[in-house]
N, C-alpha and C positions, 0 to 999 in steps of 0.2 A: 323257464321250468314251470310244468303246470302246478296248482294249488289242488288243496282238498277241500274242499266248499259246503258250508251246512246251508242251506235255504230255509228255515222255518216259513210255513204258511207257502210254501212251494210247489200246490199243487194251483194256486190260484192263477190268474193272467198274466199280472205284473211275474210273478215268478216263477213260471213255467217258460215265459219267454226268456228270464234269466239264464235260468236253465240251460236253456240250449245256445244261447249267445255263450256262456261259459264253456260249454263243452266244444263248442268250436274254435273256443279259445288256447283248448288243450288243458283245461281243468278237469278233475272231477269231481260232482257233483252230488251230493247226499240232498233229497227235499224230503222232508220231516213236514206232515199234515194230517190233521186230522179227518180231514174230509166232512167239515160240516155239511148237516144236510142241508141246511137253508142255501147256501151257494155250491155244493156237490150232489143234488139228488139222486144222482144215478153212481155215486158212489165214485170210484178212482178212474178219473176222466181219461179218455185214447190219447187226447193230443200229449200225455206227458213223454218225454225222448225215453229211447230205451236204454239207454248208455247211460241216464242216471238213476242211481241207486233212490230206493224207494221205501220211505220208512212209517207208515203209519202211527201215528202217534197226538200226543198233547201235550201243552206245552205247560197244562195247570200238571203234569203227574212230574217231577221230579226226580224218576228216575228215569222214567223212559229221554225223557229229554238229554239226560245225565248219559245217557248212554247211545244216545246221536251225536255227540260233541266228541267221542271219541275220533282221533287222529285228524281231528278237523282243524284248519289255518286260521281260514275265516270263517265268519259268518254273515249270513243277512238274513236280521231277521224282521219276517215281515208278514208273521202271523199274527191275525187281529180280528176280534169283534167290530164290522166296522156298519154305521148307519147312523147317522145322527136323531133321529126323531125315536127311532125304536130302543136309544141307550137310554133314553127317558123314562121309560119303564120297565126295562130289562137293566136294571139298573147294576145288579149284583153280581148278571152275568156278564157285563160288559165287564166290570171291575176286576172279577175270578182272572179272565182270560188276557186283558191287556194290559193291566199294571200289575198282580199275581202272575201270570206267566213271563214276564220280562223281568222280574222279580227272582223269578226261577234260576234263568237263566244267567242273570249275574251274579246269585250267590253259590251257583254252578263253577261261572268262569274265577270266581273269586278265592274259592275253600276249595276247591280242586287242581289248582292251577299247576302246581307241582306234575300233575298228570298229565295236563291236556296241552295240546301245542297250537290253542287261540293267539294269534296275533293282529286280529283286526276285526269287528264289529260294526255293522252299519247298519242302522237301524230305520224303520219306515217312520218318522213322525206324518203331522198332517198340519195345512192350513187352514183346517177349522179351527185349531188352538187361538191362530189370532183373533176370534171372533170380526169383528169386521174389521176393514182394512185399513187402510191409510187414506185418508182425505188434504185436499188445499180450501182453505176457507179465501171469501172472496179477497180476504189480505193480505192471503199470500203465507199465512202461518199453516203447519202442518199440525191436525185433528185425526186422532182417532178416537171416534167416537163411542159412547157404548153401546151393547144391543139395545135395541127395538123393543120397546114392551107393546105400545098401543099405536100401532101406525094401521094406514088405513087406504083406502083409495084419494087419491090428492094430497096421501102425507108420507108416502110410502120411502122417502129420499130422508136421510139423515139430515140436520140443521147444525149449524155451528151455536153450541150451546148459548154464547156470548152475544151474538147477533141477529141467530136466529135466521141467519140468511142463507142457500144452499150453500154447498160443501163440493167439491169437484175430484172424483177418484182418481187417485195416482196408485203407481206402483207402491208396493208395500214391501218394503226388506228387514233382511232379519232381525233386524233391532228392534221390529215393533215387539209391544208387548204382549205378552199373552192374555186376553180376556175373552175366553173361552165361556159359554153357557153350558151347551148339552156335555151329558156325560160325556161321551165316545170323545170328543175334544179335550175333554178333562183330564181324561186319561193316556189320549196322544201327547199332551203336553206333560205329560210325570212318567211314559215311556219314556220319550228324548231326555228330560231331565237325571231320569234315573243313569239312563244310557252314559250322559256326559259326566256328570259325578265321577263313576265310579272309575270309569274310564281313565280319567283327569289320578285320580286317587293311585292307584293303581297299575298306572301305566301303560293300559291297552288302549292303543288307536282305535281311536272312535269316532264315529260319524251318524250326523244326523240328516235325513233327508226331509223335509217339507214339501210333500206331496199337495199339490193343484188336483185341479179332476182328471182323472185319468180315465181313457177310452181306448177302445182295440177287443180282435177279435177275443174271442175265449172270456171276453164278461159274463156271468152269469146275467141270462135274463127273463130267470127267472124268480129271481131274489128283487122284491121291492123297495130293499132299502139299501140295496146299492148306489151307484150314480144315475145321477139322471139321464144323463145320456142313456143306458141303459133301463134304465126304467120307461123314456118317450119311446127307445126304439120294439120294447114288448108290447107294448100299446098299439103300435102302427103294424107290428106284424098280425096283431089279433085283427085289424081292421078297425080299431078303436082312434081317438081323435087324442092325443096326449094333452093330460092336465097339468096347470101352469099353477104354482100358487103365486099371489099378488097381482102386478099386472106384465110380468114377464118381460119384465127390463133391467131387470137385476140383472147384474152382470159377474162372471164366474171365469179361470182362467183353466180353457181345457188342453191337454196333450196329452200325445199318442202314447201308448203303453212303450213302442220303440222307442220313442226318445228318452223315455225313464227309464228304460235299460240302458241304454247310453249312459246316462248319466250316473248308474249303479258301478256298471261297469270304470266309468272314469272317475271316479272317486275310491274305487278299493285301489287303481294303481298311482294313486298321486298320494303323496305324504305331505304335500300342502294342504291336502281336503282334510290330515286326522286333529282331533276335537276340535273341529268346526261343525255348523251347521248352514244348510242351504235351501232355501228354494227349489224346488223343483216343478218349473211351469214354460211358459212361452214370455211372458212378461206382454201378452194380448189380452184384452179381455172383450167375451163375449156376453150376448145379451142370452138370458135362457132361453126367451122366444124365440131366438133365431137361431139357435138349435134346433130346437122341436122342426122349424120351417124345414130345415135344410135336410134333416133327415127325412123328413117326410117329401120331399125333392127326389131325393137322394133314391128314397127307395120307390117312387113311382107310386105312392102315395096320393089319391086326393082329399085329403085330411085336414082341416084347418084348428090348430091349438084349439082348446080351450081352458082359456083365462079366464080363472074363478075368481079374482079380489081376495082372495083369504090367502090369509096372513099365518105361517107355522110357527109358533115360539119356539125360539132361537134361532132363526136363520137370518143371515145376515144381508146387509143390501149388495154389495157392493166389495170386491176382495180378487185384485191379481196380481202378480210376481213382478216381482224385482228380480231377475236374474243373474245381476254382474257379479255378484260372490260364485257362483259357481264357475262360471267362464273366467274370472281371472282367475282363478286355481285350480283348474284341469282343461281349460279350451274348449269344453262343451260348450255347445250352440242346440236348441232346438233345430231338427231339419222337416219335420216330415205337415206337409200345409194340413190345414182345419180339413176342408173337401176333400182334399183326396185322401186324410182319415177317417173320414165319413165313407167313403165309398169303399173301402177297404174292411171297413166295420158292416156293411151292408151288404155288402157281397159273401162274407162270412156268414149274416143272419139266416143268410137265406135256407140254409140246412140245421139250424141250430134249433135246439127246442126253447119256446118262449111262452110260458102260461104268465098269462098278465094277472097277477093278483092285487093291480094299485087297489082295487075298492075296498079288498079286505085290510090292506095299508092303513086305506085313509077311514074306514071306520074305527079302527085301532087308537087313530090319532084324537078322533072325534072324543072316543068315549073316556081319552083319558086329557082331556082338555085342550089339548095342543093343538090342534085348528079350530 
């Protein structure tokens, strides 16, 4: 029997593909968004289905929210301020919208509850909370190290504090701990906390998801502080050569926006996934350079990176997934390969509108010290 379904942040990729994965499921579908301009410029995008209901709204206004929840089972919410280098200085608005608006929403499902017939919450954390990842030191002890203040070209690789000798990236699972730098992590990490608290308290199944990079058509690309993936692929459409910060060997764990609906999807019907949290990646890790290459392949491109040596405070070297908590408690597997989500995402670009704004980005980042 179908469900009734809140989406917050439902007008975006990740959840518009929800969307319709659910309504084929024989759910229906309420997506509640606001429609930022930085990631909606043209306002309430075509690709969302017509079969789900559509609610304009925010998630800082407390009533309006209040009154999306009505008749609704579940929810996923996965509305968010999201960019790491821009919660740096947007500091208050990140804050308002990702830890005040989830805020909302649980003293919502909490002091209304009598009314509303929530029975399961699943919420988007992210893997920037970990700040960087899990490491093996050359003895074989597991390191994670802290962020980066002063690294440079030739130091650009974490050390093992103790020995000072490199460090070799392994999968990172959930038990690392959180040491987060920029805001937008900050607050992804006191989302998922809030989320599981109250949950735990309360008795509403709850789930957290640790989102990896995510890719797939319908990325805004024209928002700069998105993913990079989408950030290299505005850049090559402009006919521009996409910029690397460091030396482009940092390695990040990407997957397809399908396979995180999978994974949304297989965790609202498993009751082994409620108060846990998961991973959400390939448990592969790529290099950023060879991103930028392959897109630039990809799309018929002759563009060759450029790798500037500059270093952004707060990003991390080195961070990909540990997956086996997801798969042993709902069977999810990543399916869909790197390449042919590249070329999937490419072939989409091609009609898509893409104003490259990285330079007014990275002057942003310039003047407020951060590269």
């Amino acid at each position: 029997m179908g469900k009734n379904i809140l989406i917050t942040g439902g007008a975006g990729f990740v959840g518009s593909f929800l969307a319709e994965e659910l309504l084929r499921r024989g759910h229906a579908v309420r997506i509640f968004d606001n429609l930022e301009p930085q990631v909606h410029p043209k306002g309430l995008p075509d690709y969302l289905p017509a079969d789900a209901e559509f609610t304009k709204g925010d998630v800082r206004d407390y009533d309006c929210l209040g009154r999306a929840l009505a008749g609704v089972e579940v929810v996923f919410h996965l509305a968010a301020m999201v960019g790491m280098g821009q919660s740096q200085y947007k500091i208050k608005h990140y804050v308002d919208v990702n830890t005040g608006g989830t805020a909302n929403l649980l003293d919502l499902l909490v002091n209304r509850r009598d009314k509303l017939a929530v029975k399961k919450l699943i919420v988007a954390s992210s893997m920037s909370s970990y700040g960087e990842g899990l490491y093996r030191s050359a003895s074989g002890r597991l390191i994670q190290p802290p962020l980066r203040t002063e690294p440079g070209p030739g130091r650009w690789e974490p050390t093992d504090p103790e020995s000072g000798q490199p460090l070799t990236a392994v999968p990172t699972p959930e038990s690392t701990p959180f040491s987060a730098g920029a805001i937008y992590a900050l607050t992804k990490a006191e989302q998922e906390r809030m989320v599981m608290s109250i949950g735990r308290t309360y008795e509403i199944p709850v789930v957290g998801m640790r989102f990896f990079n995510i890719y797939g058509p319908r990325q805004s690309l024209s928002n700069p502080y998105t993913g990079v993936v989408a950030i290299f692929l505005s850049m090559i459409k402009n006919g521009k050569p996409p910029v690397i910060f460091e030396d482009g060997l940092q390695t990040r764990d990407f997957i397809s926006v399908h396979d995180v609906v999978a994974a949304l999807v297989a965790v609202m019907g498993s009751r082994k996934a409620d108060y846990q949290v998961f991973n959400v990646g390939t448990g592969r890790p790529r290099t950023v350079l060879s991103v930028a290459e392959v897109l630039a392949r990809v799309y018929g491109a002759e563009l060759e990176p450029q790798v500037t040596e500059q270093f952004r405070k707060g990003d991390v070297r080195h961070c990909y997934a540990d997956i086996s908590r997801l798969t042993e408690a709902t069977g999810w597997e990543p399916k869909v390969a790197f390449e042919d989500g590249m070329r999937e995402l490419v072939d989409w670009s091609r009609t898509a509108t893409a104003i490259d704004s990285f330079d007014k980005y990275r002057k942003e980042l310039v003047a407020h010290g951060l590269i």
